[in-house]
C-alpha distance (Angstrom), angle and dihedral (degrees) to the residues before:
residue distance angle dihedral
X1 . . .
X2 3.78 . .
X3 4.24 90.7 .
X4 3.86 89.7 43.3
X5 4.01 80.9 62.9
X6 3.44 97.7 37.5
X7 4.20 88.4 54.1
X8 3.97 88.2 48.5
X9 3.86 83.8 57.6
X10 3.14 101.9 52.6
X11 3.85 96.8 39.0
X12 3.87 86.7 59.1
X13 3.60 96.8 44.8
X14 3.91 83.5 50.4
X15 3.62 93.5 55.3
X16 3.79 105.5 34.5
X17 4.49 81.7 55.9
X18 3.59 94.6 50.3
X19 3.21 90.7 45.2
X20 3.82 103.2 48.1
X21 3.67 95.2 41.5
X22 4.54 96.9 89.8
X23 3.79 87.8 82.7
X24 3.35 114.9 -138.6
X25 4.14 95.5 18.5
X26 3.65 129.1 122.7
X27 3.92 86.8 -124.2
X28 4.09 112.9 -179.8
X29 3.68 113.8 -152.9
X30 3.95 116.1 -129.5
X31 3.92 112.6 -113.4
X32 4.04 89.8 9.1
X33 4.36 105.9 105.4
X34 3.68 120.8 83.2
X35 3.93 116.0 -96.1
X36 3.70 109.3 -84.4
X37 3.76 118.4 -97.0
X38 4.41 104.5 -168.4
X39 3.24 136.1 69.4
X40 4.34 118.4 -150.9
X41 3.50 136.3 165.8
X42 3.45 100.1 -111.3
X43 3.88 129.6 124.1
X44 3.79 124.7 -118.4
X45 3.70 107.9 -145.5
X46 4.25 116.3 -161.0
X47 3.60 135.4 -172.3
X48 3.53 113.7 -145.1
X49 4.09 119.0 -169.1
X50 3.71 92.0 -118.1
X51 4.26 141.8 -8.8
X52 3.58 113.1 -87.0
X53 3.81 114.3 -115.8
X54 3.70 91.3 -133.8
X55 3.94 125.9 -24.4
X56 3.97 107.1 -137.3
X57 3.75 89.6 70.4
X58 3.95 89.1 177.4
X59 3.82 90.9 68.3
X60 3.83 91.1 51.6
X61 3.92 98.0 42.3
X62 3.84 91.7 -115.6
X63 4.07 141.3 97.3
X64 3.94 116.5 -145.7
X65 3.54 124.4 -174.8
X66 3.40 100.6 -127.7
X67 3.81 99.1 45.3
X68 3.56 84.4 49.9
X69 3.95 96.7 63.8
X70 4.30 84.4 43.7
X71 3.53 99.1 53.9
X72 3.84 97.7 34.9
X73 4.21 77.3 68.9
X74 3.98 91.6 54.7
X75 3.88 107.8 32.8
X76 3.94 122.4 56.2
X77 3.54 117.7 -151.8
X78 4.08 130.3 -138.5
X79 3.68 89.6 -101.9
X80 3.63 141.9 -3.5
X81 3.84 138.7 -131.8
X82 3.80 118.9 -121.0
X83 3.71 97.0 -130.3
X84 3.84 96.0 -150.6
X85 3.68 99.4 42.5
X86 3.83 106.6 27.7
X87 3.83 83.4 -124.5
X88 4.32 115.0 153.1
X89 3.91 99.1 -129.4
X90 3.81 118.0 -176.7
X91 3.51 124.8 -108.2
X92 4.36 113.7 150.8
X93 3.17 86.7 11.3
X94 3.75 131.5 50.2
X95 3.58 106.6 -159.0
X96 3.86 135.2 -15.2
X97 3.61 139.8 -165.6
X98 4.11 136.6 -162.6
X99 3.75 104.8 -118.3
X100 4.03 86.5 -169.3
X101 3.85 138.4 -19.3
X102 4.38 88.6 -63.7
X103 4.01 108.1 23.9
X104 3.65 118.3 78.7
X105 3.89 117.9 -179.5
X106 3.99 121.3 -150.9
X107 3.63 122.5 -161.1
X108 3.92 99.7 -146.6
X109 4.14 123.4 -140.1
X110 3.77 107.6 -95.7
X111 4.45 97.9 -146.3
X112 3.82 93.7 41.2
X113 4.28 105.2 130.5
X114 4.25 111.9 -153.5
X115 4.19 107.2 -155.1
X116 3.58 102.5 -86.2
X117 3.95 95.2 55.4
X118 3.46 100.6 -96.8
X119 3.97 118.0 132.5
X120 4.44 103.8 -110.8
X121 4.62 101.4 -105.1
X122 3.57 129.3 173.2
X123 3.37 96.4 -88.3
X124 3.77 89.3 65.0
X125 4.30 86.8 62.6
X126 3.65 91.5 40.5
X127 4.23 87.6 53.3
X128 3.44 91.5 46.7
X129 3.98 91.9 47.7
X130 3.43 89.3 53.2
X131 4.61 93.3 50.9
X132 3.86 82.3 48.2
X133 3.88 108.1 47.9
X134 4.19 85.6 35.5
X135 3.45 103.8 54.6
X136 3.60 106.6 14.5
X137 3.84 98.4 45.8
X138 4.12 96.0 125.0
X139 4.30 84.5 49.8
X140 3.87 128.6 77.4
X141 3.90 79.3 -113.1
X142 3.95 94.8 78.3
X143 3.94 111.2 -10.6
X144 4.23 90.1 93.8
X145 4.04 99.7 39.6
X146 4.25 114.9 80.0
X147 4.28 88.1 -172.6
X148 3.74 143.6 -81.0
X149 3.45 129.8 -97.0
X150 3.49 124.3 -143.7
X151 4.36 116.4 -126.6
X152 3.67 96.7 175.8
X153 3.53 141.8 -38.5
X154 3.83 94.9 -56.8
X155 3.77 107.2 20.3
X156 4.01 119.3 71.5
X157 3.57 128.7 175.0
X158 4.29 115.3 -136.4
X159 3.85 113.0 -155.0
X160 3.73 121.2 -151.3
X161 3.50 128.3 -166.3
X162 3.37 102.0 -142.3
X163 3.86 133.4 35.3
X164 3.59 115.3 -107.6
X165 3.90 122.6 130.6
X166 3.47 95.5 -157.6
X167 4.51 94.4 65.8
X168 4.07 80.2 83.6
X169 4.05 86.0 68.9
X170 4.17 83.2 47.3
X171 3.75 86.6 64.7
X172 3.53 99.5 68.8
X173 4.06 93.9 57.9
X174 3.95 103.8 103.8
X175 3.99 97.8 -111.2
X176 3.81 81.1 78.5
X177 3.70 94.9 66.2
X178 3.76 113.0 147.1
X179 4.06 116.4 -122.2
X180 3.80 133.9 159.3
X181 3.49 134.1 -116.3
X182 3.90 85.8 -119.8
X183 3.75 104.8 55.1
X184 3.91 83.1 50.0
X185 3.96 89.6 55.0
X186 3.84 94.3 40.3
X187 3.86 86.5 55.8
X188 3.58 96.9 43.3
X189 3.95 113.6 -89.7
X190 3.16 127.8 -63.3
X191 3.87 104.8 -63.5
X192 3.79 78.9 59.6
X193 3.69 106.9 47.3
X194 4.14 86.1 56.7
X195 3.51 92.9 72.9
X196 4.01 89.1 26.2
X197 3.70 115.5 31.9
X198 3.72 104.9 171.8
X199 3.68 85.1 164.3
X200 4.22 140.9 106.9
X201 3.67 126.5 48.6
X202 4.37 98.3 -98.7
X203 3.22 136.1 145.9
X204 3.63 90.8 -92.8
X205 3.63 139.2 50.0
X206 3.93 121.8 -151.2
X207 3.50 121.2 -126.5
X208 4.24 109.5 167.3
X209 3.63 145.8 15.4
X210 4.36 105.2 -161.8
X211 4.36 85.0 -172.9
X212 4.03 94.5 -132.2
X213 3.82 99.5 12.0
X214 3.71 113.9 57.6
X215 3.99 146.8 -55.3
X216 3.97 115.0 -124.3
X217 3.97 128.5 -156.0
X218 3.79 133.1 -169.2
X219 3.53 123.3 -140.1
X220 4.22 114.3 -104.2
X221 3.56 103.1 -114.7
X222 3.87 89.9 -175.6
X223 3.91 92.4 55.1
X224 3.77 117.3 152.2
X225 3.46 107.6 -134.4
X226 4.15 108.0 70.1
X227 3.71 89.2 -167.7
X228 3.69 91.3 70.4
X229 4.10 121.9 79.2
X230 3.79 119.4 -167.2
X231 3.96 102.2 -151.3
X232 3.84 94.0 -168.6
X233 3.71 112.1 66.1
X234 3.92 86.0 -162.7
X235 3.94 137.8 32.5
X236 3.82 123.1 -163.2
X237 3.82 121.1 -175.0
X238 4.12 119.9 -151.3
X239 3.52 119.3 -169.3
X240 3.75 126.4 -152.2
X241 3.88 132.6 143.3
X242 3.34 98.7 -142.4
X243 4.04 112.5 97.0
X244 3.33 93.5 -162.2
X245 3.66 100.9 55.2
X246 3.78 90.0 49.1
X247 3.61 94.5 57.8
X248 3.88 85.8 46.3
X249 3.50 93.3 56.9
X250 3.98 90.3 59.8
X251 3.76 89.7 40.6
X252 4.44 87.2 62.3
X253 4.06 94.1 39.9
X254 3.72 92.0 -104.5
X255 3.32 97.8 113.6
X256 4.27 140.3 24.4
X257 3.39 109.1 -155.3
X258 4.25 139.9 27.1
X259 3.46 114.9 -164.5
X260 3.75 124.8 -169.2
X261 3.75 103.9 35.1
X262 3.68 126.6 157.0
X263 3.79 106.4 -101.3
X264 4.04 76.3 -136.4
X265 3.23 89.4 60.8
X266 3.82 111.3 30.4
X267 4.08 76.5 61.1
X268 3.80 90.1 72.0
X269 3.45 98.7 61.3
X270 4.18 98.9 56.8
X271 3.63 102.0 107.6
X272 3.48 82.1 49.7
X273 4.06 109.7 126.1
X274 4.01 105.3 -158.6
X275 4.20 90.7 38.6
X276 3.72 122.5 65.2
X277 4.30 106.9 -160.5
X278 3.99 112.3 -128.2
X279 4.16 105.5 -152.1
X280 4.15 118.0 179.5
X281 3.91 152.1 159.4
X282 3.99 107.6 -112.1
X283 4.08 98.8 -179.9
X284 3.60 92.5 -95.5
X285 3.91 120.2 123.1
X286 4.00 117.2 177.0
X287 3.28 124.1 -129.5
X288 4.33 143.2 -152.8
X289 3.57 97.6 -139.9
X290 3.70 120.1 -168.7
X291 4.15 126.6 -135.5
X292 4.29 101.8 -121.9
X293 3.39 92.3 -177.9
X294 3.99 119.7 124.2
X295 3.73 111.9 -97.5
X296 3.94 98.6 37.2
X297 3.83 118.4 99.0
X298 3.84 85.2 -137.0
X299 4.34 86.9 70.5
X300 3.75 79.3 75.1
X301 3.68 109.6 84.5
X302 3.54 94.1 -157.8
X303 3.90 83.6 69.0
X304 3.59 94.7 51.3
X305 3.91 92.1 44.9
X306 3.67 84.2 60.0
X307 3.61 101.5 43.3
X308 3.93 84.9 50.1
X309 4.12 87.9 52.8
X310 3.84 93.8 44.3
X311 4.07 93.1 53.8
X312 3.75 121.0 103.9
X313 3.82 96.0 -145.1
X314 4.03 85.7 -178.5
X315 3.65 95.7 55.1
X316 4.28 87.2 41.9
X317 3.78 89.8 52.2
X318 3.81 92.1 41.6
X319 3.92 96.1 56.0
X320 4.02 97.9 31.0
X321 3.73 89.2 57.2
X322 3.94 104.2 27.6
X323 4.29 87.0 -117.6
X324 4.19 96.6 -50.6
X325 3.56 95.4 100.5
X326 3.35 139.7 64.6
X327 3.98 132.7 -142.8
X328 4.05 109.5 -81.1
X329 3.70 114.9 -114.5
X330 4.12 90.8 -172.1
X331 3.49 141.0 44.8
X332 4.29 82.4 -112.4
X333 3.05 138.8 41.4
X334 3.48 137.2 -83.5
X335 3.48 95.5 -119.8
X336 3.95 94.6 56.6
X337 4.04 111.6 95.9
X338 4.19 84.3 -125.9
X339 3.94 91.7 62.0
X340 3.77 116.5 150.6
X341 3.61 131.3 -173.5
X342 3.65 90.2 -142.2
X343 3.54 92.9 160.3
X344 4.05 135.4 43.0
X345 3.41 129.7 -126.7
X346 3.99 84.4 -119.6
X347 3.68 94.8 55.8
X348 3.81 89.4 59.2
X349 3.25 98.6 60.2
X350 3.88 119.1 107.9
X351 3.67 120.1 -93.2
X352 3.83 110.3 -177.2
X353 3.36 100.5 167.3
X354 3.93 92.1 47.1
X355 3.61 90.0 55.5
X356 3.85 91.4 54.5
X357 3.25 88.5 50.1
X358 3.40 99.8 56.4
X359 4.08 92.6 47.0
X360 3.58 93.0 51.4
X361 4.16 87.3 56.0
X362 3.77 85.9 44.1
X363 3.71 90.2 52.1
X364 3.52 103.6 -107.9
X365 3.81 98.7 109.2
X366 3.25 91.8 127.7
X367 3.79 94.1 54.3
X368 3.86 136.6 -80.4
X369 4.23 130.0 -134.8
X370 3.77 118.5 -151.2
X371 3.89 136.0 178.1
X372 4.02 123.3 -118.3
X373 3.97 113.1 -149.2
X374 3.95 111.3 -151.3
X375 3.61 148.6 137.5
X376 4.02 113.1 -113.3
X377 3.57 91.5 -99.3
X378 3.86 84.3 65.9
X379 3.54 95.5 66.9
X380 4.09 97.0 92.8
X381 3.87 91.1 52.7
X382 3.94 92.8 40.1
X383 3.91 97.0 49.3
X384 4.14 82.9 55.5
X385 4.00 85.6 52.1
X386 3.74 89.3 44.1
X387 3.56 99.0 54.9
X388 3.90 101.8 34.8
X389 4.08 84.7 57.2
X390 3.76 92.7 43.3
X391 3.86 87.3 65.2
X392 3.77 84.2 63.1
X393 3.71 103.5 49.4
X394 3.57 98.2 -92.1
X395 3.31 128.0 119.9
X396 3.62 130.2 -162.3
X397 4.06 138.5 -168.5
X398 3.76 120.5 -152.7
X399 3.40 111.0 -134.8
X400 4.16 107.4 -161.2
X401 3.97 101.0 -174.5
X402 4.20 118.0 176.2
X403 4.26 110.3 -86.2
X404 4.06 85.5 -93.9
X405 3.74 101.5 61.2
X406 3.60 93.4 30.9
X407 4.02 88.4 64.9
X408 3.90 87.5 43.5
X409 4.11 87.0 52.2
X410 3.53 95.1 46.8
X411 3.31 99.3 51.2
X412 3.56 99.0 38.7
X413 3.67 84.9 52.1
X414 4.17 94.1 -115.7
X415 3.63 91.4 161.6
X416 3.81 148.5 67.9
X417 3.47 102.5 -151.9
X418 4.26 126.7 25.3
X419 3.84 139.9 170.9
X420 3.36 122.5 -148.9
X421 3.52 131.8 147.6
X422 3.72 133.2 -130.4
X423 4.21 126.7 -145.9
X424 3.68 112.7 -146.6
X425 3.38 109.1 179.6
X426 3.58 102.0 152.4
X427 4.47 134.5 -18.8
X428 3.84 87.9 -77.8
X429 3.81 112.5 155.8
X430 3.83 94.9 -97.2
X431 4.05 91.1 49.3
X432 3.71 104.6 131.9
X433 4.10 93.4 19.7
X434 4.00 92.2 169.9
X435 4.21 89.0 58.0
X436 3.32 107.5 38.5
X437 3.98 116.9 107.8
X438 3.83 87.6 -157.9
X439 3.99 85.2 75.9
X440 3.85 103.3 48.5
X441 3.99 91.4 91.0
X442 4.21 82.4 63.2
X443 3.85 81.7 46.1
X444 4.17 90.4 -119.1
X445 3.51 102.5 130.5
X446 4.25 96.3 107.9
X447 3.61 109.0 -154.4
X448 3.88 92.9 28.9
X449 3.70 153.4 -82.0
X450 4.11 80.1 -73.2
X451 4.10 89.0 68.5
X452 3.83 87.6 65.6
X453 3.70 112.9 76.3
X454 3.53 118.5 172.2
X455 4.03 93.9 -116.2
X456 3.79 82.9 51.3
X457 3.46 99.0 51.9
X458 3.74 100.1 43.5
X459 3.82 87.6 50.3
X460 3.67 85.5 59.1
X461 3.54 97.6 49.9
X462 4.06 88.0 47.5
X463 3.44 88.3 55.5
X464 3.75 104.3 51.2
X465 3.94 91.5 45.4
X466 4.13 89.2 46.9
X467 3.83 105.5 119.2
X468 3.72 95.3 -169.3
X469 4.14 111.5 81.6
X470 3.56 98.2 -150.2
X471 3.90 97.9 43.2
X472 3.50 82.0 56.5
X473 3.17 102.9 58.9
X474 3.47 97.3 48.2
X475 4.05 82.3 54.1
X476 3.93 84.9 54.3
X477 4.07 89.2 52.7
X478 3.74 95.6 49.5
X479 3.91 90.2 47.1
X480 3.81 87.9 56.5
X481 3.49 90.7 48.5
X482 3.76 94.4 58.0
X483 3.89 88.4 39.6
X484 3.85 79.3 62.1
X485 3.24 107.9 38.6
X486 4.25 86.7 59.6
X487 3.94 88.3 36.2
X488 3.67 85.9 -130.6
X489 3.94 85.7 164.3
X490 3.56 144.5 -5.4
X491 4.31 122.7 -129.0
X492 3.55 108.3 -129.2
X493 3.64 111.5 -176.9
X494 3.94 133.2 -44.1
X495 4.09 102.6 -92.5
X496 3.78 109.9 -132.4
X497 3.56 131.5 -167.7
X498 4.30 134.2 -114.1
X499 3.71 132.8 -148.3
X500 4.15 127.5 162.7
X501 3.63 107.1 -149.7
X502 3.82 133.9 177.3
X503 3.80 117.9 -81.6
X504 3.53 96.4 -125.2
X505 4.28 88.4 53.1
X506 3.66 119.9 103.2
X507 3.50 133.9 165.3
X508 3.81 109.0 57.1
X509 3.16 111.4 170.1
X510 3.86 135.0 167.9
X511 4.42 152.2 -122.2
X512 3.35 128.8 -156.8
X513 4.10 120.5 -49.0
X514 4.08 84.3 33.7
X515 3.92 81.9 -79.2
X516 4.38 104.3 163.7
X517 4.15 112.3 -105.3
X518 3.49 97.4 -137.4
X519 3.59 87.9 -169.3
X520 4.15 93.2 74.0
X521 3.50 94.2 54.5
X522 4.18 121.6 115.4
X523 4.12 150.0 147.1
């Protein structure tokens, strides 16, 4: 209990900093109003960054971010995550219990109404189980669950395939929304109910899909949960890439909330009157992550000693998070309960002359050319990179491809140098993605098959299936010590997340991946 409390601390510190750093803003934390307590007739109006291509991602074997924030406002999940304190809360389900190191046995809500009427049963998990681990069985959605087994009418039994206590905390992220097998009939099937899905027992009930113009939901007046009060009687999502003209749109009055904005950017607008600027931690740190594969001058870890000496991690965090964030001294982030100061504030300072000193041993005395993999939207971060290692001798071309042949480079390990960051919210089976030799047949082992030694990887797998909190996280802290020891990667800065929402707007609050919960939003 005491490091549950000492995690909630530091999560609120985190938040409450990065959200008091635009000096001079109005900044609203995320998860930091009180709940909501009125109910009006008004109509919440959102502009997402683009138009999902379908928003029951289990049925089509794929999670978008935008369908996740729409369906986590019409499917409940079996329990929920307290975003503050990392606490599992009920919600479905009232309590639960591990009958062994797989089996895990929910006791179901007995007054909980799905969208056709019908009261929520077991059979309603065990049909959902069965969309998940059928057609998303390559995603995070259905690859670690074997099925569920109904006991009675409110007690099922969910099979994993693999131990790891921490897949219960996976069940609160909105792709494991519970439907029934007749909702998805009454709208259709389950082609249909993608583009239609009339189906759970949320807080919201969807009404239209405009294709290209917007998708509108109704607030559930038959919700379960009396302690929860919907202010807006209807939501209406927008979709348009452009940041700009999202945060226009709440500038006029014509919209409430943007989502998705460059912190860079969001920045700009926080002497801004009419728009209040929302600033926080999601779990995400980035990371410099170095190719290991034979033939690149960065398998040498003299090289990526020196390209860790030669970085201005000030200057890094300054321009990745527009000054609200500070450099990363772990591979997560300080608001995960496994946080390590793995690094000092000393050992991030620049050392120039180290650097060159390690290059010249390496061989590169003479100077040394590498290649920068990114997305355009890299380019700020990258030209930082660029000209911190240029002061060293090395020089290095960004190479901005299109988001197709960017995957295809990264995985086929067309680079010398990356950054990509990792979300760790918990010891789920895909914690440490970019490490873990289970993934090189999908080719997603950044840096290499050469980052995954076996003592690595089985320290990993120890620490995912580690039912003890606080052994873990000592687990965690020696794996970053090895991590730095090789210089496998450096930890830029923790990446936060931007919104500009109306002045008048309180209550944003937040699902899994730092995504906004429209649904805790009011006047």
């Amino acid at each position: 209990m005491k490091f549950k409390k000492i995690a909630a601390l530091v999560l609120s510190a985190a938040m409450i900093l990065s959200s008091a750093s635009l000096a001079g803003a109005e900044i609203i934390g995320a998860d930091v109003d009180a709940p909501n307590t009125t109910k009006s007739e008004e109509t919440l109006k959102v502009g997402l960054a683009s138009e999902p291509s379908t928003l029951w991602g289990a049925v089509a074997g794929q999670v978008e971010n935008e369908a996740q924030i729409v369906m986590s406002t019409l499917m409940d999940t079996l329990i929920r995550v307290d975003k503050v304190t990392g606490e599992i809360l009920p919600n479905l389900a009232t309590a639960w219990e591990w009958t062994d190191d797989t089996h895990c046995k929910f006791t179901l809500r007995d007054d909980v109404t799905m969208t056709d009427g019908t009261p929520l049963v077991a059979d309603d998990v065990v049909y959902s189980v069965g969309v998940w681990t059928e057609f998303s069985a390559n995603t995070d959605t259905g690859r670690f669950i074997a099925g569920a087994e109904a006991q009675d009418e409110h007690t099922v039994t969910i099979e994993f395939n693999t131990v790891c206590p921490d897949l219960l905390s996976m069940l609160s992220w909105s792709n494991f929304g519970i439907g029934s097998e007749d909702e998805v009939n009454a709208a259709g099937g389950l082609d249909a109910v993608q583009k239609s899905p009339v189906l759970g027992s949320g807080k919201y009930i969807f009404k239209e899909w405009v294709s290209g113009q917007s998708i509108t939901l109704e607030r559930n007046e038959n919700y379960w949960n009396p302690d929860y009060q919907g202010y807006f009687k209807n939501i209406v999502f927008t979709f348009t890439n452009d940041a700009a003209a999202r945060e226009m749109a709440v500038e006029s009055g014509d919209s409430q909330v943007a989502v998705d904005m460059p912190v860079i950017q969001a920045a700009t607008y926080k002497d801004s009157p009419n728009v209040n600027v929302v600033v926080y931690d999601f779990g995400q740190v980035t990371h410099l992550w170095y190719n290991m594969l034979e033939g690149h001058a960065t398998a040498d870890v003299r090289v990526r000693q020196a390209i860790d000496k030669a970085i201005n991690f000030d200057a890094l965090a300054m321009v990745g998070t527009a000054g609200t964030g500070a450099p990363a001294l772990g591979y997560l982030s300080p608001i995960s309960p496994y946080y390590n100061e793995t690094y000092t504030t000393e050992e991030r300072v620049v050392d120039i002359d180290g650097a060159k000193a390690l290059l010249e041993e390496a061989g590169y005395g003479d100077g040394l050319e590498l290649d920068i993999l990114g997305l355009q939207d890299s380019v700020p971060t990258y030209t930082v990179i660029q000209e911190n290692l240029r002061a060293a001798g090395i020089t290095v071309n960004i190479v901005t491809p299109d988001t197709a042949q960017f995957v295809g480079d990264a995985f086929g390990g067309n680079y010398d140098l990356i950054v990509v960051g990792e979300w760790v919210p918990n010891r789920n089976p895909s914690a440490f993605v970019f490490l873990n030799a289970d993934n090189i047949a999908s080719g997603f082992v950044i840096g290499g098959p050469k980052v995954t030694t076996d003592e690595l990887n089985t320290l990993i797998h120890d620490i995912i299936k580690e039912t003890d909190q606080e052994k873990a996280h000592e687990m965690i802290a020696q794996l970053e010590q090895m991590m730095k020891a090789d210089t496998i990667q450096s930890n830029l800065y923790p990446e936060l997340k931007a919104a500009v929402i109306a002045s008048d707007l309180k209550g944003y609050g937040t699902i899994e991946r730092g995504f906004v919960d429209v649904t805790t939003l009011y006047k």
